[in-house]
N, C-alpha and C positions, 0 to 999 in steps of 0.2 A: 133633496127636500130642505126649503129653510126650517130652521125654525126660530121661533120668536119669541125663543123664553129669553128674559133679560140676562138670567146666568150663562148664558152662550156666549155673550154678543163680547167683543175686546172693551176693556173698563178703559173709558175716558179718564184722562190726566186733569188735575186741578189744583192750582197754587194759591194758599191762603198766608194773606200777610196779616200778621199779628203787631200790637204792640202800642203803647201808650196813647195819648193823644199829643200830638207835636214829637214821635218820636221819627217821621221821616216816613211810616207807612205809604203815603203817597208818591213821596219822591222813587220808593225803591222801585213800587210794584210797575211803576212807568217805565223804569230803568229795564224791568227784566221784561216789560212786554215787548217793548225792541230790540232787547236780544233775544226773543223766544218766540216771536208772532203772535206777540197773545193779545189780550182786551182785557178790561178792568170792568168787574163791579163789585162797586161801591157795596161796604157795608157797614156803613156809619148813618145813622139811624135818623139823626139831623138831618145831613145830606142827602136824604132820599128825597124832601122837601123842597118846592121851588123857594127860594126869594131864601133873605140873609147868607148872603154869599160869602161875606167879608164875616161875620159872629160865627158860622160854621165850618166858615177856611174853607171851602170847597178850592180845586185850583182852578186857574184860570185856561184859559183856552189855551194860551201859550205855553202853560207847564204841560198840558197831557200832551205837546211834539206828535201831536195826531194820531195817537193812541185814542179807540173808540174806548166809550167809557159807558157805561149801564147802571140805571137806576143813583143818576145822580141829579137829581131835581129831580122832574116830572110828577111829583106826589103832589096835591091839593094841600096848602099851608093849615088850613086847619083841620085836615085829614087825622083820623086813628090808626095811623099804619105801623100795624102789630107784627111780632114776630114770625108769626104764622104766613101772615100777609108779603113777606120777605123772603121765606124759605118758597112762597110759588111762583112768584115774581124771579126770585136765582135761580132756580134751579128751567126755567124757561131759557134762561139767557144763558147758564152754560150749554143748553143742549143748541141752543145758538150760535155760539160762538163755534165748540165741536164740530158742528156742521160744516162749515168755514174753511176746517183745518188749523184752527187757532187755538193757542190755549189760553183758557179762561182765568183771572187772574183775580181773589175774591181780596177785598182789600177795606180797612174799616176799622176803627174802636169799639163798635158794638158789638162785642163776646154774646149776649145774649144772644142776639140775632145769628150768629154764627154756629152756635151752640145746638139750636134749634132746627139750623139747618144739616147739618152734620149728621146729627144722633135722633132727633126728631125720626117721627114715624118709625118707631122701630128700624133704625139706621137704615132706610132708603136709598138713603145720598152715599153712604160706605157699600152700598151693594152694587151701584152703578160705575162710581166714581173714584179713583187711587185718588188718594188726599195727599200733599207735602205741608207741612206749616212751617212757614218760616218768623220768627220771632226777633223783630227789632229791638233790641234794648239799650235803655239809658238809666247810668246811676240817677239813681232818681233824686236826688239832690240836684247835680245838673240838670236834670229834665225840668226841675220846679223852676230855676233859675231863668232856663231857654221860656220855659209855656209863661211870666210872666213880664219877662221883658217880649213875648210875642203878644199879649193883649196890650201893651203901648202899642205897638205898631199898627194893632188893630182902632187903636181908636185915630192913632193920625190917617186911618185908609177908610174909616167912616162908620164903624160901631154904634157910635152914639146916631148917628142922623138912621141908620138901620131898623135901628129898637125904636126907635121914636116911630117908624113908619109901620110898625103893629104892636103899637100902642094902644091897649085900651082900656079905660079905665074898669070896665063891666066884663077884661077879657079874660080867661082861664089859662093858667099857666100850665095845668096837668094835663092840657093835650096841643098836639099838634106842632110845628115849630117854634110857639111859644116857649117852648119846654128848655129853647136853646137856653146855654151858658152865657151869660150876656146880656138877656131881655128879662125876664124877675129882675135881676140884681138892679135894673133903671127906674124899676116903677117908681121908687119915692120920689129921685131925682124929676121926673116927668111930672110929678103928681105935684110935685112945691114948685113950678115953672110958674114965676109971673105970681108968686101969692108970697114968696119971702124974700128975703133980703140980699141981694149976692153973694156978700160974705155966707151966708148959712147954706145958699144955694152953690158956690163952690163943696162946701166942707159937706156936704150931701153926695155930690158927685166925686170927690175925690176916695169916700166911702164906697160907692157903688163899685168902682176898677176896685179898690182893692178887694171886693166882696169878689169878683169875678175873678181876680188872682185867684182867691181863695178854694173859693169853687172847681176850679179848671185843675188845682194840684189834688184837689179830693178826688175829681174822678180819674185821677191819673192812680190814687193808690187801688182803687176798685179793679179801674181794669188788670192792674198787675196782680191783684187779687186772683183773677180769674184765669187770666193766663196762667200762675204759681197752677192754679187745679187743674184747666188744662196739661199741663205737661205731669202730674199725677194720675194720670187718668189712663185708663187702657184703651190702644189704637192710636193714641193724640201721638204721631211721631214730628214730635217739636222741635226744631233745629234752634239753637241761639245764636243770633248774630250780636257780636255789643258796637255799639254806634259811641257811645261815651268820648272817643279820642275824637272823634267829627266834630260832635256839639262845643269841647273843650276848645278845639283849635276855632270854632264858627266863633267865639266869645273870645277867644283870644290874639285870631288872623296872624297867628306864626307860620302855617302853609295855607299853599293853595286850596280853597273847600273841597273842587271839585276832586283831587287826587287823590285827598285825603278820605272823602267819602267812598272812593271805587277800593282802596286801600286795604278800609275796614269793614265796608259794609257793601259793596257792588261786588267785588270778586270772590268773597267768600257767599254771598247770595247766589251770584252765578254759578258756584259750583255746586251748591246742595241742589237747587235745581235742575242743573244741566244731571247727574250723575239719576235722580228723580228720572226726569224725564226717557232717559237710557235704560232704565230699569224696567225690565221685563214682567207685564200684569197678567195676569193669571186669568182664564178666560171665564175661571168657574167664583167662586163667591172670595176667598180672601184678597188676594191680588197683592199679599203681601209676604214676602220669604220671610221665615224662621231665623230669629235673633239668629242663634248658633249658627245655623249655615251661612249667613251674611257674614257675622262675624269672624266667622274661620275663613271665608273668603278673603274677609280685608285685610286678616293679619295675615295669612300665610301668601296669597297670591302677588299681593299688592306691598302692604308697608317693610314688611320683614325682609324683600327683595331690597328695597332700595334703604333697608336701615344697614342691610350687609354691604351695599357699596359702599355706604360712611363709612363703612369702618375699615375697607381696604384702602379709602383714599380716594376712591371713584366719584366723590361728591359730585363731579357735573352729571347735570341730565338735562334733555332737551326739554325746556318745558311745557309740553305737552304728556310728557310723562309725568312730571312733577303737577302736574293739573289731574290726571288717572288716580295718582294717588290719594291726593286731597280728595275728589271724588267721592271713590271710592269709602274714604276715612268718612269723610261728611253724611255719607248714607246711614252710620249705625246709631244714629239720636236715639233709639232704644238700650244701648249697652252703654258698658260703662267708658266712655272715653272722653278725651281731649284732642282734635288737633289742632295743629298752628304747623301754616305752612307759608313757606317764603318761594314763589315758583318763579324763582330769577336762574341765571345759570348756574350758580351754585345752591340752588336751595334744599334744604333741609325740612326732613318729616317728624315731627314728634309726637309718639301716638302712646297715652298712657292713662292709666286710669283714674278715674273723676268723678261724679256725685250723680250717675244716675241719668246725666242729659249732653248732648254732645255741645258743643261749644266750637265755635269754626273761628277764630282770627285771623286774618291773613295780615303779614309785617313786610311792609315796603312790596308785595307781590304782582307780578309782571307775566303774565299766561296768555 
């Protein structure tokens, strides 16, 4: 006899990419839906919005490498689309993608919206759903530097002709795609076109970019605000990834970008996910093993084996073992740990303890 209570049924998998605006959330969760069969939706709150392409950075056709992507446009521009309105709208499109046999890939700066969708309704979505968050980070000094040498860029690809084109004098900034970073910050500039002087009307617009600097590094500390509570939070198991060496070398072209990204932040994403996805969900409501039992798995099964080869000398391993372990290590974002793993023919596992949240670098690593 079936039955059709939801606590029956195997808990769908779902990968949530976290982390600044401009920290690369885009790039990665593309990255891991080609290695994982999965699909992206958007949840960045601008970008649910049709029109302002280039002021919202949505990507283009070419970066999502034909990765289906969900709930990015298709909203009415001067639409009210609320958080609420977002949690029925996703939670449609993972049972979508599920469907499929694909995993759903949730991807976005909008923490409210994520927040809402997660825990909302009396955690609906944690009763159906195994959660993994993966958390992009960049010191945020570098992050301000990258987000506003990235608004030049934006205005030589068409910012300003963008904002001009919903433009209204009589229009409301507090709702709709209005709301973008980018379009406030023009009005005066728009409003003095053709009534002052050029010199004043430079020195108008040369205020507005730097108001839109301004703005874009403000909500970069909010989201990280949110994220810091997220990963204080009970259930939020948040993996850190740190991207910092990417953006440094993107500003300084000492390596290759793309190596340098898969280095720091593609091969340690692939493995917190890959070990995620391999982890065995529970049919009935938690879906998630007991700190302690994880943890005495990964130190006595996994790291502790191959920390006693170092020490006899056995340093080689195949790396596909040196990947089990990382793994493995990467699963306990609940306990207290560090690793850093190098998965070349000699690499090494260092697994010790840390402030509460796991932290995954991979250095020069090859798996």
């Amino acid at each position: 006899m079936e039955c059709s209570s939801n606590l029956l049924r195997r808990k769908g998998k779902v990968v949530f990419i976290l982390g600044a605006t401009g920290a690369g959330k885009s790039k990665l969760s593309i990255n891991l839906a080609t290695r994982f069969n999965g699909e992206v939706i958007n949840s960045d709150k601008m970008q649910i919005y049709n029109g302002l392409d280039v002021i919202t950075n949505k990507v283009t056709e070419a970066e999502c490498a034909d990765v289906p992507h969900h709930l990015l446009g298709g909203v009415h521009p001067d639409a009210d689309f609320t958080a609420t309105d977002f949690r029925r709208e996703a939670m449609l499109a993972v049972e979508s993608i599920l469907s499929r046999g694909c995993l759903p890939i949730i991807a976005g700066g909008s923490n409210s919206y994520v927040e809402v969708l997660v825990d909302g309704e009396d955690g609906e979505f944690r009763h159906l759903y195994d959660c993994c968050f993966v958390w992009v980070d960049v010191d945020l000094q570098v992050l301000h530097d990258f987000v506003s040498a990235r608004v030049d860029k934006m205005v030589r690809q068409g910012l300003v002709e963008e904002a001009r084109g919903v433009f209204d004098p009589d229009g409301d900034y507090s709702k709709g795609v209005r709301r973008s970073i980018g379009v406030p910050e023009m009005d005066r500039y728009f409003r003095a076109e053709g009534k002052v002087e050029e010199e004043e009307l430079s020195r108008l617009f040369v205020e507005a970019i730097e108001e839109i600097k301004v703005n874009t590094c403000k909500l970069t500390c909010c989201q990280l605000q949110k994220i810091h509570r997220f990963c204080a939070m009970d259930r939020w198991e948040v993996h850190r990834v740190d991207a910092t060496r990417f953006f440094l070398n993107k500003r300084d072209g000492l390596e290759e970008e793309e190596e340098v990204w898969e280095k720091v932040v593609g091969i340690p994403s692939t493995m917190i996910v890959g070990e995620f996805l391999n982890r065995k969900s529970n049919n009935f409501i938690s879906g998630i093993m007991e700190k302690n039992e994880l943890e005495e798995e990964v130190k006595e099964k996994k790291v502790n084996d191959h920390l006693e080869e170092q020490k006899d000398g056995k340093g080689e391993a195949d790396g596909n073992d040196i990947a089990n372990v990382a793994l493995a290590a990467a699963a306990t974002a609940t306990a207290t740990a560090t690793l850093t793993a190098t998965a070349t023919a000699t690499a090494a596992v260092d697994f010790s303890s840390s402030n509460g949240r796991a932290t995954v670098t991979a250095l020069g690593a090859t798996v």
